[in-house]
C-alpha positions in Angstrom: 36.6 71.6 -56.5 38.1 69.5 -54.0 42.1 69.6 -53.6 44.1 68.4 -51.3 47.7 70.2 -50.4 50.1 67.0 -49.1 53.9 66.7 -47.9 55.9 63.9 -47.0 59.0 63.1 -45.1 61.6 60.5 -45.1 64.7 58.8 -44.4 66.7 59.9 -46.8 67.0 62.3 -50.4 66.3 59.5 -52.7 63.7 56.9 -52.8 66.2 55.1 -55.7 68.8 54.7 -52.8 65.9 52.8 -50.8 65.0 55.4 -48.4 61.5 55.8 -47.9 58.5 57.2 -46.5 58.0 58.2 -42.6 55.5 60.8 -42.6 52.5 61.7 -44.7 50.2 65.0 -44.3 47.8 66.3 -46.3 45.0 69.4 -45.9 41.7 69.0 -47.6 40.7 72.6 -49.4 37.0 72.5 -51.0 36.4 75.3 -53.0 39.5 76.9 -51.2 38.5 76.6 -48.2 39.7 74.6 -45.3 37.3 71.5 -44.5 39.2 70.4 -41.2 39.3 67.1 -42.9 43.1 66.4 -42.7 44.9 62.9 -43.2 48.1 62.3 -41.1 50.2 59.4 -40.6 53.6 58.5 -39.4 54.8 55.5 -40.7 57.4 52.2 -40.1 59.7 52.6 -42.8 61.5 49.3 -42.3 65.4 51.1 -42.4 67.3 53.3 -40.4 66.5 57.1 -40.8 70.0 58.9 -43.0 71.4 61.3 -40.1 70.9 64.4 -42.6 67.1 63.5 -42.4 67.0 63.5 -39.0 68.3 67.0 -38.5 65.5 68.1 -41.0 62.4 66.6 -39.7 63.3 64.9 -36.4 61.7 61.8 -36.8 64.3 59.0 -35.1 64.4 55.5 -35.8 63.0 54.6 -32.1 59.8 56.9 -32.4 58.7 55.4 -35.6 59.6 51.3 -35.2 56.5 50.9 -33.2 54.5 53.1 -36.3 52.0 51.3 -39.1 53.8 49.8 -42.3 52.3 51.9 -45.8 50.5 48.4 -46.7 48.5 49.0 -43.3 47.4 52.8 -44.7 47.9 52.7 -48.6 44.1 51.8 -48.8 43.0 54.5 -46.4 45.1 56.6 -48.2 44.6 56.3 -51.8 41.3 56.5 -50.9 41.2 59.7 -49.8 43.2 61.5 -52.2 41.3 59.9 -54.9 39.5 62.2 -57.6 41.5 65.5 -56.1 43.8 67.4 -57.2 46.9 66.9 -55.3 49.7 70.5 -54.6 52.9 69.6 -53.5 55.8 71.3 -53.4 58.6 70.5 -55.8 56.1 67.4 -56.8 58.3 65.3 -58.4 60.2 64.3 -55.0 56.8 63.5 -53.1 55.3 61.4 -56.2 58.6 59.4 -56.6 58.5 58.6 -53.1 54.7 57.7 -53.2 55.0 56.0 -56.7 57.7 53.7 -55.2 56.2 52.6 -51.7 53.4 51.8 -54.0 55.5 50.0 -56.6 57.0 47.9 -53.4 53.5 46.2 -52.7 52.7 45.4 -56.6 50.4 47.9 -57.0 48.5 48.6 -60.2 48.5 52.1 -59.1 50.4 54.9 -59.3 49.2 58.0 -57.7 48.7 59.9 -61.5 46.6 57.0 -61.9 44.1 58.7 -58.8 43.9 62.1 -58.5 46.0 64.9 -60.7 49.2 66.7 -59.1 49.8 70.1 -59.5 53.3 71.5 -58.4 53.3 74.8 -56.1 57.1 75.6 -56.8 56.6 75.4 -60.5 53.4 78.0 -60.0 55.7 80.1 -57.5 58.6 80.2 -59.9 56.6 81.3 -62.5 54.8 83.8 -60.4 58.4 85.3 -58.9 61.0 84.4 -61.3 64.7 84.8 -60.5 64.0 84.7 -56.4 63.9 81.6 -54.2 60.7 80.2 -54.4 61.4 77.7 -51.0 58.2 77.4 -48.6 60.4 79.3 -46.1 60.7 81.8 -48.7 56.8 82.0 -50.0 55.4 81.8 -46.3 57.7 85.0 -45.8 56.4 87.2 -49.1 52.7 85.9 -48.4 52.7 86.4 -44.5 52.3 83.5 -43.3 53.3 82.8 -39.8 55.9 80.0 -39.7 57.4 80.8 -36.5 56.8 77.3 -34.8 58.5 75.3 -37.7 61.8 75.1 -35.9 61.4 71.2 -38.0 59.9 70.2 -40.9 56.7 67.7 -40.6 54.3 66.9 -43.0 51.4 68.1 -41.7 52.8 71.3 -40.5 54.1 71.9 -43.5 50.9 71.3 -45.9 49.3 73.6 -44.0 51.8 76.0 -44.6 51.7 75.4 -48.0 47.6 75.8 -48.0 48.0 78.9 -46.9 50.7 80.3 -49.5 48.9 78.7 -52.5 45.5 80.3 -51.4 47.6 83.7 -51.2 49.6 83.0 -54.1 46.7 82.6 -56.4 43.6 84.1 -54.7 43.3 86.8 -57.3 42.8 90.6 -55.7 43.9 89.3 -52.7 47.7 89.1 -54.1 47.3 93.0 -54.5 48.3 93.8 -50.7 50.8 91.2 -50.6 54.1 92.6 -52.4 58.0 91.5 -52.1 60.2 92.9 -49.2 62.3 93.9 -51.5 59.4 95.9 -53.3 58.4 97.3 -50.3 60.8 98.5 -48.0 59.5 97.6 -44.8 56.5 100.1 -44.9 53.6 99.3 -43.5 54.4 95.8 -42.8 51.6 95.0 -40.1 49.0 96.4 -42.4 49.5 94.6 -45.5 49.8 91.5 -43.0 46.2 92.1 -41.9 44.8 92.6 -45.5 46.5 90.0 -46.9 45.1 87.6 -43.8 41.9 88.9 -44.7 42.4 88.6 -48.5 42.3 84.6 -48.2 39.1 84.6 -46.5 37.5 86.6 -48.9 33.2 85.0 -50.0 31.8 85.4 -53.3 28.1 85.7 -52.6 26.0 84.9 -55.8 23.1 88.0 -56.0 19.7 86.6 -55.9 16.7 88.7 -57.6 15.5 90.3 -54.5 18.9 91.1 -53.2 19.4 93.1 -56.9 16.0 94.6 -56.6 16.9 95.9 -53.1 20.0 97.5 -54.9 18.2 98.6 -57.2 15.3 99.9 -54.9 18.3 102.1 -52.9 20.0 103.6 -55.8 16.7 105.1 -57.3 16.7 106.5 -53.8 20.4 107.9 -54.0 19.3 109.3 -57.2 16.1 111.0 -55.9 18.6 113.1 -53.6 20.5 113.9 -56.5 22.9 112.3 -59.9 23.4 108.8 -59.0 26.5 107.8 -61.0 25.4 103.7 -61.1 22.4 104.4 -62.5 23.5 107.2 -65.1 26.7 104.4 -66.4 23.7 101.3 -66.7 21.5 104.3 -68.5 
């Protein structure tokens, strides 16, 4: 299953105001694992970056005027996330913005029309109802170490969001990771490791020898005495 976990940023709150696209990053997970193959791109938006923007991300107008147009990546780029399925956070916001630079070069295509978006804040609300569900917020009940996002960038920040949603919904790994609230403070550094570890977790498919070998050992547990494996499969 390939997905890929993307974030944007731009010059302003609203892409029906005009403002648009600066920054795109996205993380490609396979099978929920990290491939290394990430997309990046800064981009020309063609207007001035809102002030308000700027004290998010950091991205000025100078930095990004000598930066590619979309029309100079939106092939490269629709061409990866193609077939995937793309998590965002609050989804709607990214999409809109993506659904409108497309719209602004005529394109057929809108980005549903690609790949299929699945929204991480709707998962996380659902998941922890009633709390803030912000990626500040998840990477702080997960564990994830955000300590160099002093700004928001795209990249940065789908990686951030990787990790959260492979914590978030990696099964028995979610067991060591519990609320600050829930837990007091206690053994903070500990659940930290196991939930680190928890992410990384394989599932190795048995093959027949491997079960014969287990098989081979219990009868050999059992010749020393009750084996309790082999009396439950009896």
């Amino acid at each position: 299953m390939r997905q890929i976990v993307l974030d944007t940023e731009t010059t302003g709150i609203s892409w029906k105001q005009g403002h648009r696209i600066i920054e795109i990053g996205c993380v490609e997970l396979i099978d929920r694992r990290e491939t290394g193959n990430h997309y990046h791109a800064y981009l020309n938006p063609e207007r001035e970056v809102d002030a308000g923007a700027f004290a998010v991300h950091g991205l000025s107008n100078i930095f990004l005027q000598d930066k590619p147009l979309f029309s100079e990546v939106m092939d490269k780029f629709m061409a990866y996330i193609k077939d995937s399925e793309l998590l965002i956070h609050n989804a709607s916001f990214d999409v809109g913005f993506l659904d409108y630079e497309l719209n602004l070069l005529s394109s057929a295509n809108k980005i549903t029309d690609v790949c299929v978006v699945s929204d991480t804040l709707m998962m996380a609300r659902a998941k922890h109802p009633g709390v803030r569900n912000s990626l500040d917020a998840l990477c702080k009940r997960y564990y994830v170490d955000n300590s160099n996002r002093e700004l928001h960038g795209a990249l940065l920040d789908a990686s951030l969001l990787a990790k959260v949603y492979l914590a978030m919904t990696g099964g028995q790994g979610t067991l060591f990771v519990q609320d600050h609230s829930e837990s007091g403070g206690n053994s903070m550094d500990k659940q930290k490791m196991m939930s680190e570890k928890a992410w990384n977790l394989l599932i190795t498919p048995l093959d027949a020898p491997m079960v014969q070998a287990h098989q081979d050992y219990l009868k050999q547990m059992q010749s020393a005495g009750a084996c309790l494996w082999l009396e439950e499969e009896g």
